[in-house]
C-alpha positions, 0 to 999 in steps of 0.5 A, a space after each residue: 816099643 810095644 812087642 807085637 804077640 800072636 793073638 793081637 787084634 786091632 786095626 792097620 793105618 791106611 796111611 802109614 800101615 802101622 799096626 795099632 793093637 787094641 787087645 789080645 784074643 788070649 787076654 780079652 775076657 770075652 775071647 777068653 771064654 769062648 776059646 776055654 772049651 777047646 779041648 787040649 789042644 796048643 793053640 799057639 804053635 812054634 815053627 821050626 828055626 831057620 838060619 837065615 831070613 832075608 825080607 826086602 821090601 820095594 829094594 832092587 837088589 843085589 847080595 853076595 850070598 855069603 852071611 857072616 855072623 858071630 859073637 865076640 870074646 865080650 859077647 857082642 854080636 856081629 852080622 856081616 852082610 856084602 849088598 847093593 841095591 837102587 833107590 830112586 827119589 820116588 819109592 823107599 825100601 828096606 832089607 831086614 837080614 834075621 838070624 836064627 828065626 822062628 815063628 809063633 803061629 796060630 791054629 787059624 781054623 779053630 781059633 777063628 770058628 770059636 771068635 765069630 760071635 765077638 762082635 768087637 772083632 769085626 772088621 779087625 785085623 788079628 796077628 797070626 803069625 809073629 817072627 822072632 829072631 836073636 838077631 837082626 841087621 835092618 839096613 
C-alpha cells in the first residue's frame, strides 16, 4: 500500500476514482527548483487535531453519538461504535470513524503561483490536503 503525502500529483481514474500518483512536487526535480526560492516559509502545514471524525459516503444513516475507544492492558486498540444504516441493490456506501485525526496541508496560494510553468503538472490533480489518524474503524 502506497501512503498518499501532500505534494503528490498525478491523475484520478473515471472509472473507479482511484488516485494514480506519478511524483511528488517536493521530490520532482524541476518543482524542486522553482519551489527553493521561496523565503522561509513551511510550506506543509499541520492542523490542529480533532477527536473524532466521521466521513460517510452514499450511507443512509443513523448513529448513537456515543464513541468509545481505548486501549488494552496488551496494547491493543478498540473502537466501539452503535450504527445503522440502509443499503439498496443499487448504490454502495462506507463509514470511516477516525480517532485523534489531523491534517497536513499545503499553502495552496504560494505553492501553486511558483509551479504554473511545470508543464507536466497540466491537467493533474495534485494532493492538498492528506488526513492522518492513530486509529481508524471502516465499516
Amino acid at each position: 500500500m502506497v501512503r498518499t503525502k501532500v505534494g503528490d500529483w498525478g491523475v484520478i481514474e473515471r472509472g473507479t476514482g482511484c488516485f494514480i500518483r506519478e511524483g511528488n512536487i517536493f521530490e520532482d526535480t524541476e518543482c524542486k527548483v522553482l519551489l527553493s526560492d521561496i523565503p522561509d516559509v513551511q510550506l506543509v502545514k499541520t492542523g490542529n487535531p480533532e477527536d473524532v471524525i466521521r466521513i460517510t459516503a452514499n450511507a443512509e444513516m443513523e448513529l448513537d453519538g456515543s464513541l468509545f475507544s481505548g486501549i488494552d492492558a496488551t496494547g491493543e486498540v478498540g473502537v466501539r461504535v452503535h450504527g445503522a444504516w440502509k443499503f439498496t441493490p443499487r448504490n454502495r456506501a462506507a463509514i470511516l470513524t477516525i480517532t485523534n485525526g489531523y491534517t497536513h496541508y499545503l499553502e495552496i496560494g504560494t505553492v501553486f503561483t511558483k509551479l504554473q510553468p511545470v508543464r507536466k503538472l497540466q491537467g493533474k490533480a495534485i494532493v492538498t490536503e492528506a488526513l492522518r489518524c492513530p486509529a481508524y474503524a471502516m465499516l
